[in-house]
N, C-alpha and C positions, 0 to 999 in steps of 0.2 A: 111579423114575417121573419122567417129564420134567415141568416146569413150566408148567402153562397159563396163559390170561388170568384164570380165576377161581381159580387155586391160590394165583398172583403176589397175588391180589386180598385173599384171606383170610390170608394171610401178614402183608400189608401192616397187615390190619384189626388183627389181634392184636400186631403190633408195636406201636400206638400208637394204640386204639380211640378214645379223645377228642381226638386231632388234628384240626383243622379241613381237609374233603377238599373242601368247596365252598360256595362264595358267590354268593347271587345278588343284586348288586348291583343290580339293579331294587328290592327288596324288603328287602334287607336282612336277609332269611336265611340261614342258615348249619347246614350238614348237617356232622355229623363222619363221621369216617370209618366207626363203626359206625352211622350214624342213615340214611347212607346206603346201607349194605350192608342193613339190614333191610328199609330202602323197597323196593329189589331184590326179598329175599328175598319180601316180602310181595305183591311182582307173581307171582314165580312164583307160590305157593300158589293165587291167583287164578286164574291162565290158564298153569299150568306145562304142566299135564299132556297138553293137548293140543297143545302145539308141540314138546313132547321130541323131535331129527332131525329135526326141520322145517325148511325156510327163512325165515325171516318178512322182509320189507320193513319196515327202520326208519324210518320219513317225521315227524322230530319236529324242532324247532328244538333246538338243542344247549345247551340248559339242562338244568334241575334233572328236568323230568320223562326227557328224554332218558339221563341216567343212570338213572334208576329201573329204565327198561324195558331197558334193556340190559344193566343188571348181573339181571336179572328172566329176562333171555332165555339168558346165560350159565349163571346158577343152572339154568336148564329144561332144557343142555344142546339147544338149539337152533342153525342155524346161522343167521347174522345177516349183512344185507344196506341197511348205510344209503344211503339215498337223501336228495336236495335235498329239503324239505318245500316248497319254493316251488314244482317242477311241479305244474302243473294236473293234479286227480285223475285223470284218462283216463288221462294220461301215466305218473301211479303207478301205475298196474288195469296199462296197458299193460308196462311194467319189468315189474309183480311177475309176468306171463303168462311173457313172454318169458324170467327165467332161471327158470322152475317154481318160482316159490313158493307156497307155501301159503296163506302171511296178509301182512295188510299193515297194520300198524299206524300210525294215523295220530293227529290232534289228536280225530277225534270218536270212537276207540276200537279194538278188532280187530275187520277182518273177511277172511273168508275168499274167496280168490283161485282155487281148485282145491282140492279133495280130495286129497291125493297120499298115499302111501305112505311109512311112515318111511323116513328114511335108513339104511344099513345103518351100522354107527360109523365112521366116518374120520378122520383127521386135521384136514378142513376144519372151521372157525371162522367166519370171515368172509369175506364176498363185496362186495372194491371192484368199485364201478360205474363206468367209466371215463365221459369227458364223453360227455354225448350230444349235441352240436353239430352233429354229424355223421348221428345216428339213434337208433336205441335203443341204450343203453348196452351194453358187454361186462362181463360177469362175471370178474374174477377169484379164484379160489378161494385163500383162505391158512390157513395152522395158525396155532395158539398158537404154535409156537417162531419160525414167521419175525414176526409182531407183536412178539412181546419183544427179538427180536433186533434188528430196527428200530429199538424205543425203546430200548435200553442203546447201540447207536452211535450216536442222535441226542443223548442224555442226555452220554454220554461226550462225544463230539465238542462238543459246545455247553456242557458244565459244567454241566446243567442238575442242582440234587442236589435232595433229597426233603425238604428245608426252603426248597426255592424256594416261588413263588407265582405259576400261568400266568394273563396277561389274555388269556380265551378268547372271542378272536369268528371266529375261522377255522370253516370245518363241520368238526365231529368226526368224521364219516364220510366226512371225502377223507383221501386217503394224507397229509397235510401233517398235518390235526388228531389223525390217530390216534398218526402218531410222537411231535407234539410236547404234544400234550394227555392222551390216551386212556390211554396206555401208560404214561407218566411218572407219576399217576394209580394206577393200577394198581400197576404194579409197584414207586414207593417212595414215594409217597405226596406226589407233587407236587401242591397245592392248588391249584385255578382260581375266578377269578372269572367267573362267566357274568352274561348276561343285560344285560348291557350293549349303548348303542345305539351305529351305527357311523358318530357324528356325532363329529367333533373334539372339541367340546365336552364330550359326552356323555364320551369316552371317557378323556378329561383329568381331568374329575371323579371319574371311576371311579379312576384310577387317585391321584389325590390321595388320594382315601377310604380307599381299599382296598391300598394301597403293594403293586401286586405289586412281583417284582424280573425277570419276564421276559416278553417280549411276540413272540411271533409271530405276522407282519402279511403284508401283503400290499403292494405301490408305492401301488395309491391308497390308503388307509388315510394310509399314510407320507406322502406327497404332500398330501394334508390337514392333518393334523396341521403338515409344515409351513408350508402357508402360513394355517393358522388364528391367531388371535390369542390365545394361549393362554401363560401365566407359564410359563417352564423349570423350575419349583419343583414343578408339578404333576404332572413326568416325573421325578423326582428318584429316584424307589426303583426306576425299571427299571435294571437291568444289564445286559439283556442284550437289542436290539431284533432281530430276524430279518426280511427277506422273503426272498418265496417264492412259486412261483405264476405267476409272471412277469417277465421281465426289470427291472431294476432303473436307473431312468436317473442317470448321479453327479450330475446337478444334483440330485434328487430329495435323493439319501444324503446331498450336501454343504450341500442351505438345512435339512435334518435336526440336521447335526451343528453349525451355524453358529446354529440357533435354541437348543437341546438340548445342549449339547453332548456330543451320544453319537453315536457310530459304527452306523451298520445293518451289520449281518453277512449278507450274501447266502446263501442257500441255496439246492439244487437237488436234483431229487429225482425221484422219477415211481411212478405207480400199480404199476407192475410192480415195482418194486424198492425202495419204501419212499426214504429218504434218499441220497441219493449225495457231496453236496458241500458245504463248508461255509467259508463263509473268516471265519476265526477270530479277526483283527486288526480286519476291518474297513475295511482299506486297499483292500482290493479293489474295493469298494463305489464308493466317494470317483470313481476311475481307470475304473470299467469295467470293465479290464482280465480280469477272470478273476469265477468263481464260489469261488474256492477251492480248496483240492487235497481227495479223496476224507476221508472220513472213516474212523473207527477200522473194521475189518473191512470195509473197501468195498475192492476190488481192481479198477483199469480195465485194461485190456488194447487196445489197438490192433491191429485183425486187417488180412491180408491183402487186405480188399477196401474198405479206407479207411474204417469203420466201428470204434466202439469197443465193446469186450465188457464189461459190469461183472456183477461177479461179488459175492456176500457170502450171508453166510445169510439175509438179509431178502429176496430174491430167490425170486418164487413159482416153486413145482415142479408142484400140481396141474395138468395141461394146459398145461406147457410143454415145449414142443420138447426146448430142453436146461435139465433143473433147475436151478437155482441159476444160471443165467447169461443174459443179456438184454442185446440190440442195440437200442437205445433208435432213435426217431426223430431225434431229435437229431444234427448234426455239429455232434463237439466235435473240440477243440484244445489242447494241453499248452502254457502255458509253459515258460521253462526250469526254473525253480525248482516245476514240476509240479503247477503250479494248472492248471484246466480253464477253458476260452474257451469260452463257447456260439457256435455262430457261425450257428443257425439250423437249421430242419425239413428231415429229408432228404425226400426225394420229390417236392417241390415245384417240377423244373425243367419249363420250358415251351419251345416252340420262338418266336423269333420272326425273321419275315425267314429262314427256313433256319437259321439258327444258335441254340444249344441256351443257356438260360439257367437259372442259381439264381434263385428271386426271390428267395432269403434273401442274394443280396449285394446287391440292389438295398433293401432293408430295413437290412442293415447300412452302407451308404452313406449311408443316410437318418440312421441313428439315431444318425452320425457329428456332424451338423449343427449347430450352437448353436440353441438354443430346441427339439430336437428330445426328446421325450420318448419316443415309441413310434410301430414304422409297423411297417405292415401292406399288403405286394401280390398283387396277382390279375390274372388276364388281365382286360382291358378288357373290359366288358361289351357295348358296339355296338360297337368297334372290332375288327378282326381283328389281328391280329401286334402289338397296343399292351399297353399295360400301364397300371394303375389304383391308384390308394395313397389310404391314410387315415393321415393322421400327427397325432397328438397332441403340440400343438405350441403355441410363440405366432407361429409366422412364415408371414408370406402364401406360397400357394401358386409362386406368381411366382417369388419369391428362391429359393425352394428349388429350382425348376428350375435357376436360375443358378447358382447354388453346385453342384449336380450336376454341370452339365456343366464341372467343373474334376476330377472324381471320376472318374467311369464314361463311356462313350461313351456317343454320342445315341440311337442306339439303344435303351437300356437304362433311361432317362429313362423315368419315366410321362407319358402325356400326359393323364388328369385324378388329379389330387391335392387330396381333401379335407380341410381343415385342424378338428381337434376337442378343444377343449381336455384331452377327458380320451376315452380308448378306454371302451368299453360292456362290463361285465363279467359274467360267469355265477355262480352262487353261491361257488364255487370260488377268484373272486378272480382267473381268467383273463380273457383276451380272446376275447369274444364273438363267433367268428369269422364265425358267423351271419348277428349284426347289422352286423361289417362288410362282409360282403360286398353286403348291403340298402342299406348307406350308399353304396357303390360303382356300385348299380344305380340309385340316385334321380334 
């Protein structure tokens, strides 16, 4: 019989019941690995029986009770669908309508969204909710084997072993927290600290207290942290820091490794296919240059129509075209030594003047720049054939024209550019493409 997330889960328990499985560092409590499994067990008994092949919507901050009700939802044999708890309730009623769920559990308890009909038994397990920046989120359906397989090539790929200890402030319910928190967790009993606030300070402390040795983050988190005024003593037990989430600027990696002296390891990854890329030295980071080459069972392929294929078992099958294999949004690019170069979102070309443009080179132009941290373009909002940018930055909009036009033709130049020390993020630890596009219309 294959291996699920609650098989993975009680394996894990009976390996080493009194091992500490989590911390909540607000508080100062600590669940072992069997105290927390019965928390679980004692949700189901409560409200098992009527979610058995259900879908339920998980809407909880990703602490201590956020495990209870999940390892509670697992035990009921349910099928589980985390959501941001920071949308506004309509927005949760609304999600949990749209992919048919049943219930929706949230901070003031279950309730019920539709009446529906068990499921007949499938495979599916979880249901990631992709960003909804754009509208109501897409459902996608996964088994327990592609989740585990996720987290043994994140695990593998990153060294991450089962006497580690994750500092958990990413959300547990995006495809970043479930590879790097959820599953590790699960299947060998990698320890997290939760409930920590996502202030420099705050998280310094925590991490004094609580010595994890591994931290998966996100650039602004990292970007904080460096330029907060914070001892390097106080990051001494991490080994191993990660982002993720969003491009990575090397100023960022290198006043990180110049405060700290520790290396970010970039990571990349996407809802469809769990982890894809990892750079493992570090170096990468520093330069820019690359995301990494694939991880352990990730396989990219370069097709025919200048798009690349990646393939691995974490690669969802329910309601995919072709199983196991997915053409990301994304154009990437190999180096030689077969690291991956993000080089920006496909789909995003515009016309302007007659002639056909990427704005993802007029973004990578940008992000070329000294003081440049992150940019973001769109067609001009009152201008026809112009083009619009928000860059995260210290350098007036001015220069940066000037220095462009040494880069790209004038053309290609935005003619307004909003200068913001830090881009606007969605719980996810992305760029809020929403609220840049508001910043762009103001």
């Amino acid at each position: 019989m294959s291996a699920t997330l609650l098989s993975a889960w009680e394996d894990t328990v009976r390996a080493a019941p009194g091992a500490v499985a989590l911390i909540d560092a607000a508080t100062g409590r600590t669940w072992t690995r069997a105290e927390l499994d019965a928390s679980g067990r004692a949700w189901r008994d409560q409200h098992g029986a009527k979610l058995a092949r259900q879908t339920v919507v998980l809407a909880l901050p990703g602490g201590a009770e956020w495990w209870r009700v999940f390892l509670g939802l697992l035990h009921a044999d349910a099928v589980v669908a985390p959501l941001d708890p920071g949308e506004p309730l309509a927005a949760q009623r609304t999600t949990a309508a749209a992919i048919r769920a049943a219930w929706l559990w949230r901070d003031e308890g279950l309730e019920q969204i539709a009446p529906r009909p068990r499921r007949a038994r499938d495979e599916r397990r979880l249901l990631k909710l992709t960003s909804g920046s754009t509208g109501t989120p897409r459902a996608l359906a996964f088994t327990d084997a592609q989740l585990l397989a996720d987290g043994r090539q994140v695990c593998a790929g990153m060294g991450i072993r089962g006497n580690d200890r994750n500092l958990g402030l990413i959300p547990l319910g995006h495809s970043y927290g479930l590879g790097n928190l959820v599953v590790p967790l699960l299947a060998q009993g990698t320890a997290m600290v939760t409930g920590v606030a996502g202030l420099p300070h705050a998280i310094a402390e925590a991490a004094r207290h609580w010595r994890p040795t591994v931290f998966p983050a996100v650039p602004a988190l990292l970007r904080a942290l460096a330029l907060a005024d914070i001892a390097p003593a106080h990051l001494a037990s991490l080994r191993t820091v990660i982002s993720a989430g969003a491009p990575l600027a090397p100023e960022i990696a290198t006043a990180f490794h110049q405060r700290f002296g520790k290396k970010i390891h970039s990571f990349y990854g996407s809802s469809e296919t769990g982890g894809i890329t990892y750079d493992h030295t570090g170096d990468a980071a520093l330069t820019g240059k690359s995301v990494g080459p694939p991880l352990p069972g990730v396989r990219l392929t370069p097709d025919r129509s200048g798009t690349v294929v990646i393939e691995s078992p974490a690669v969802f099958t329910i309601g995919n075209r072709t199983p196991g294999a997915h053409r990301p949004k994304d154009h990437l690019a190999f180096t030689a030594d077969g690291e991956v170069v993000l080089l920006g979102r496909a789909g995003r070309t515009v016309k302007i003047a007659g002639r056909r443009l990427d704005l993802a080179e007029v973004e990578r132009a940008l992000r070329a720049l000294p003081g440049v941290r992150e940019a973001f373009v769109a067609p001009h909002a009152e201008r026809a054939e112009s083009l619009a940018a928000v860059v995260a930055g210290d350098t007036p909009a001015e220069a940066l024209r000037t220095a462009l036009r040494e880069r790209i033709a004038a053309w290609k130049i935005p003619r307004k550019i909003v200068v913001t020390a830090a881009f606007p993020l969605t719980a996810r630890g992305k760029a809020d493409t929403a609220r840049l596009r508001a910043m762009l219309e103001a």
